[in-house]
N, C-alpha and C positions, 0 to 999 in steps of 0.2 A: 682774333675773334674766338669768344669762349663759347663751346657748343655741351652740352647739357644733357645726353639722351635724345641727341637730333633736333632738340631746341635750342636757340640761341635765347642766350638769358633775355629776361624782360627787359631789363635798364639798356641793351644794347639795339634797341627798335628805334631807331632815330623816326623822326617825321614832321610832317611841316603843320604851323597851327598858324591858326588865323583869329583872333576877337578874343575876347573872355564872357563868360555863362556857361549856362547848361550845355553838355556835352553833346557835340554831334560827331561822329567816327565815320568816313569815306573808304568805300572800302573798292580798287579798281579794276579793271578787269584783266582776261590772259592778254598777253603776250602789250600791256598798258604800263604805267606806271602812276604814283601821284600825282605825275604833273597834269593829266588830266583833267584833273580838278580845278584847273586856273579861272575857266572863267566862270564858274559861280562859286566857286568858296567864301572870296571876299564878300561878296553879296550876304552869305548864307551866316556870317560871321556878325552879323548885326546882333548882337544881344544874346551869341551866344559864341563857345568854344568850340572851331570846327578843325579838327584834326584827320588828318594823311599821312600814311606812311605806303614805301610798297611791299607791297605782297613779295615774299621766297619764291627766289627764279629771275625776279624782276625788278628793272631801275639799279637802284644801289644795291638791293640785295640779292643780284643775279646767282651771285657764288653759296646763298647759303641756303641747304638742301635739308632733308631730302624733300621733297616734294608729293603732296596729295593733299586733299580736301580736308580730309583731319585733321591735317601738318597746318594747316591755314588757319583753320577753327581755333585752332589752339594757340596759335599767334595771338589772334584776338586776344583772347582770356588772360593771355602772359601780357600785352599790349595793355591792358585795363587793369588790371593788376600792378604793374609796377610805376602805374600813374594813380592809383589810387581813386579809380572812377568805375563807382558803382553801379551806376546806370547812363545808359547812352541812347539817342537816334542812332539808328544805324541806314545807314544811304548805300549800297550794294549795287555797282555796274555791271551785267553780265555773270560773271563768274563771281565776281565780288558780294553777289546779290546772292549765290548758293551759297557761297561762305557764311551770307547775314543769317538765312533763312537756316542753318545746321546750328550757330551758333544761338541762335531764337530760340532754336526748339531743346537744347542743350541748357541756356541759361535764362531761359523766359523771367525771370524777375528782374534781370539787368537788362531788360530792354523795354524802354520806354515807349518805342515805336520803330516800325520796318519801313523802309523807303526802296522797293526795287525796281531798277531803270533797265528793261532787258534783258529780265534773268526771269526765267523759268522752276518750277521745284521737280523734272522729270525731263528726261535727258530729250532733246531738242536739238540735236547738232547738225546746222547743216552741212558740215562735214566726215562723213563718218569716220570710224577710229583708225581704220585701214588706211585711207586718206591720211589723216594727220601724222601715221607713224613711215607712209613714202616722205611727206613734204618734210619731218622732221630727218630723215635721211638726207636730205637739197638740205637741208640746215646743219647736218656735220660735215656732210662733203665741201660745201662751199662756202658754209656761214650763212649767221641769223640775217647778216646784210641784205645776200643776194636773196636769200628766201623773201625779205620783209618786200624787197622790189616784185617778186612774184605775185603777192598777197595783191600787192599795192596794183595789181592791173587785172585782177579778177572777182576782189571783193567788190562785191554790188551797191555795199553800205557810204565808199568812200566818197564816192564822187557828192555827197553831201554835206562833204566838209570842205574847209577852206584851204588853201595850200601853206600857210603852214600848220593847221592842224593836220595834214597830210603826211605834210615833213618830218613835226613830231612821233606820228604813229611809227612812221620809219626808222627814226632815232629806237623809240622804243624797244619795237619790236626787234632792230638790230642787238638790242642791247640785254634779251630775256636769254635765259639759259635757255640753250635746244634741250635738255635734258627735259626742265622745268614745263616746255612746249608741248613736249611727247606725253610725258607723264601725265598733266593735267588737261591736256587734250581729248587723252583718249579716257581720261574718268571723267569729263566731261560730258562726253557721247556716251557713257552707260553706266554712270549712279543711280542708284536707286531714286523711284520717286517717292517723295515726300510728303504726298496730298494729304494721306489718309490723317499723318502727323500732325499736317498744319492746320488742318479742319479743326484742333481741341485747341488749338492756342489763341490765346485771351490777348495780343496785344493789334492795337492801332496800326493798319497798313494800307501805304498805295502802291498801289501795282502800276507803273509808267512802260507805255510801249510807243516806238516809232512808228507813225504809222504808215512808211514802207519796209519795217521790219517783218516782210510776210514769213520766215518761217517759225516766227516767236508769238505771230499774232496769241493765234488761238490758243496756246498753250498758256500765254498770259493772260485768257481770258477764264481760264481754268482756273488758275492760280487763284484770279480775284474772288471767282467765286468759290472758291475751296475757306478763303480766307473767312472768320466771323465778323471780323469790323477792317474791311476792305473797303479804298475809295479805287475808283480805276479812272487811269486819264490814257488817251492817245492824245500823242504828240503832234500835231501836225508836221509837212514838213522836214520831217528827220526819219531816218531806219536806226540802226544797232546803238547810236550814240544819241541819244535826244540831249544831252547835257551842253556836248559842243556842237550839234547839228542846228538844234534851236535852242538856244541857251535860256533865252528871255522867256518861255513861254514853259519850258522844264523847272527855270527856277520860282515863276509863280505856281506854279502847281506844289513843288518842295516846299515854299516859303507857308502856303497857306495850309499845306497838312502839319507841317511842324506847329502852326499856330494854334491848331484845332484837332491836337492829337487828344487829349484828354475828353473832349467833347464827347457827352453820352449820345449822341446823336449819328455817331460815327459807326453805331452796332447796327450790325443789317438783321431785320425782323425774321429775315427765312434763307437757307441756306440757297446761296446760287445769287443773292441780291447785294446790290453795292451801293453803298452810301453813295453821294454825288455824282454817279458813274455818266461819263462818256459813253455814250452809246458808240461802240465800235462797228465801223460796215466792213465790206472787203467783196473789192474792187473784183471784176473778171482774171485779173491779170496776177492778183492774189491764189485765185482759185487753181491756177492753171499752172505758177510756179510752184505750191503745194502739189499737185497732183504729179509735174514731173519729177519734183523731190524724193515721192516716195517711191519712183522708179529706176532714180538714183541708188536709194536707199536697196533696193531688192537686189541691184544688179553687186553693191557690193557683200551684202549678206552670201549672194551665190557665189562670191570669189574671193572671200574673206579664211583665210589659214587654209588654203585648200591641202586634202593630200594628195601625193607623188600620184600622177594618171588622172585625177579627178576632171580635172580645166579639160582634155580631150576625152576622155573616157564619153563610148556610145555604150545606150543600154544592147543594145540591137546593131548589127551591120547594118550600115544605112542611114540610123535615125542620127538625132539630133545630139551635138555636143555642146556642153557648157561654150568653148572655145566660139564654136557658130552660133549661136546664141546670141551670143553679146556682140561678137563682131556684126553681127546681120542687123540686129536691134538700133546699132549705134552707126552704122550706116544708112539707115535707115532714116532717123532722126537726122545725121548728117545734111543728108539730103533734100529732105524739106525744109529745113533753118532755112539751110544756104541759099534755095528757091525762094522761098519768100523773103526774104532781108537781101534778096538780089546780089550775094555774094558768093566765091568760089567756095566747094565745099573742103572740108580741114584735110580730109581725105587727099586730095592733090597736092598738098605737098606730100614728098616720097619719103621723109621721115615716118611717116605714120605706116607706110607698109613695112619699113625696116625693123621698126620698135614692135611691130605685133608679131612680125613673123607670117606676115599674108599678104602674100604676092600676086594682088587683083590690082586691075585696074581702077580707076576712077569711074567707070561705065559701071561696074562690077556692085551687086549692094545685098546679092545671095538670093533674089526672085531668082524661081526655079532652079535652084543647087540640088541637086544629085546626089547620091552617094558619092561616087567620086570627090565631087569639090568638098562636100562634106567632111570626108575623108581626110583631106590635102592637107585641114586646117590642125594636124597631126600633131605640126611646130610647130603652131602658134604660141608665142611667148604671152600668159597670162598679164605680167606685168605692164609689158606695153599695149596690150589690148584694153585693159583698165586705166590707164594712162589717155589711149585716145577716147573713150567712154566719160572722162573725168573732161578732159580738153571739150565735146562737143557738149557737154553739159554746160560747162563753164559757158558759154555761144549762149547757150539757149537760155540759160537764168538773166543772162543780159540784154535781149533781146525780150525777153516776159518783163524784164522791170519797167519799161518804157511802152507798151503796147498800150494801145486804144482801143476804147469800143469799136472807133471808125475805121481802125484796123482790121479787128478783129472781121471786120462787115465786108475787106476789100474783097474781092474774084478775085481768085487767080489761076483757077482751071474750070473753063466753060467746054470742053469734054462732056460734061458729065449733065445728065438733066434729074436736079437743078445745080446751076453751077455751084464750085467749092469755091467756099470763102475760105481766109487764113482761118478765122476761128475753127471750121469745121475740120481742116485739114489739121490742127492742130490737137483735135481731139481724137482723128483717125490716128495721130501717128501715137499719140498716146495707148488709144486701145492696141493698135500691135504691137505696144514696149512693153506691157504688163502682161498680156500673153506670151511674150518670149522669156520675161524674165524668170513669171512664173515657173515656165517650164526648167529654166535653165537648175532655179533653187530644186524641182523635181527628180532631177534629174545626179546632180548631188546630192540629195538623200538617199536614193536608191542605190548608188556607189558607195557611200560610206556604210550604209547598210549590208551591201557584199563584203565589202571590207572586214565588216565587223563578224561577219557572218564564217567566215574563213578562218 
């Protein structure tokens, strides 16, 4: 394989084509491949040229590097290029759809029209980058394999695909460069956003979202309206993959914007408004996985590259450490899942005391901790303490995906006058994770600020 300056030449882009016409280019997402594309290319191929290849890192071209969003972009243009196609639809999955939307705003005359299925233009990850560079560790230690089996039993998205579209994600993702994983993972979770870009460009676009892809909703309602001739559809039916989740109802939505891309009619009169727009809702259970998301999101901003002392470091003898912070937060939360989903909490199994380095019981959850216990949490090991904070999250995102109003309405502590429903007890345990959190990020600026200070 001839490499170029970290590109591999044009002509050596292999990729699978479907019909002849006017060009359409698939572009797939991380850790995917083309073959993604299977059940509606052929469809899409009616009267026109629909071309796949995979993306660097991934499928066939696992080996060939280096890897970033740039590096992708520019695939494209070398891809188009050495096929002699001037202008294209561009259809972008997820990550595939960042690549369309850089590669839009880079070559706005070769594109006829954007098609983004689940892709965001402003970083969205519901994994943060800290996360993806432990899981990319599980994927040098032990392989993309075991990792893909990880994904395969905590991603929320899956269970609304079929089992062998299951099988294949597995294949795939067994099959991506861990390097390829880490690298565009974590520039994934913090690219710049692109709004302000994409608000001047002049071409034809739908914005497609699942509509149980709650942490992409809104962002892709952003997106629509940032766009000037944006149509916006939700999917019924389908989260992160509408293509193979609901295929038939994805591919009329693709089939009728490609038809009525040039249509004057497609230009929205005022910014914020969309041609044929889906009025998008979101559910309780939307609002409530967002809301614990961003307490995900805090706790690992507060434990993200920490320095040497930070994770135990008290401002004061006594008060509170990052370390009890997060362990109290997350036992906390622990505890109410577990009660209401009428399950053991993760905390009982004695792995979890091991890996964090806190040697409490299952009664134990840090109401009324002292200096002393305070203190104790001295050795607590950061990594396994975010580890179990990542595990009881994981509970909890699963357990919101599936939740009912009629749920949210049950009793389940008449203690209290008037009694607590799970709804409400799920917003109590909320408000005491974002006051802990809060504190926790406090409490690390004020030590790095010694630090610095020194």
């Amino acid at each position: 394989m001839r490499v170029v300056g970290g590109l591999v030449r044009p002509a050596e882009i292999p990729c699978s084509a479907w019909g002849s016409g006017p060009p359409v280019l698939l572009l797939h997402g991380i850790t995917t491949s083309s073959a993604d594309w299977a059940e509606i290319a052929p469809a899409l191929a009616t009267g026109r040229q629909v071309l796949a290849y995979d993306q660097r890192g991934h499928g066939d071209r696992a080996d060939v590097g280096p890897y970033s969003l740039d590096r992708l972009t520019e695939d494209v243009t070398a891809f188009l290029d050495a096929r002699g196609l001037a202008k294209v639809d561009l259809i972008g999955h997820s990550m595939g759809g960042v690549v369309a939307m850089r590669f839009a705003l880079a070559h706005p005359s070769r594109v006829r029209s954007l098609l983004l299925i689940s892709a965001t233009a402003e970083p969205v990850s519901p994994v943060p980058a800290e996360v993806i560079l432990r899981l990319a560790t599980v994927g040098r230690e032990r392989g993309m394999a075991a990792l893909a089996q990880i994904i395969d039993r905590i991603d929320n998205s899956l269970p609304f695909r079929s089992k062998p579209q299951r099988d294949r994600f597995r294949h795939d993702f067994a099959r991506t460069s861990v390097e390829a994983y880490a690298t565009l993972g974590r520039e994934l979770s913090q690219y710049p956003s692109m709004l302000d870009e994409l608000a001047r460009l002049d071409i034809a676009a739908l914005v497609m979202v699942g509509e149980h892809d709650t942490p992409l909703r809104s962002a892709a309602v952003r997106l629509a309206g940032t766009l000037r001739r944006a149509r916006f559809v939700v999917v019924p039916d389908a989260a992160h993959a509408p293509h193979l989740e609901n295929p038939t109802h994805c591919l009329a939505a693709i089939l009728a914007h490609l038809d009525t891309a040039d249509d004057a009619d497609v230009r929205s009169t005022e910014p914020g408004e969309f041609s044929h727009m889906t009025v998008p809702t979101m559910p309780v259970r939307d609002v409530l996985t967002e809301a614990y998301g961003r307490v995900h999101r805090l706790v690992h901003d507060a434990l993200a590259s920490l320095r040497p002392g930070t994770f135990v470091h008290q401002i004061e003898p006594g008060t509170n450490s990052i370390a009890w912070l997060v362990w109290h937060l997350t036992r906390i939360q622990d505890h109410h899942i577990a009660d209401i989903m009428g399950e053991p909490e993760l905390w009982a199994d004695p792995q979890w005391a091991t890996r964090t380095g806190v040697e409490r019981d299952v009664s134990t959850r840090g109401q009324g901790d002292g200096p002393d216990e305070i203190a104790a949490l001295a050795k607590a090991d950061s990594d396994g303490v975010s580890a179990y904070h990542d595990a009881v999250m994981a509970r909890t995102f699963g357990y919101l995906s599936g939740v009912t109003e009629a749920e949210l309405a049950r009793i389940i502590d008449t203690s209290y006058t008037p009694p607590v429903s799970v709804g409400v007890r799920l917003v109590s345990v909320l408000s005491d994770n974002l006051q802990h959190a809060g504190q926790a990020l406090f409490v690390r600026g004020m030590h790095e600020r010694m630090e610095q200070a020194r």
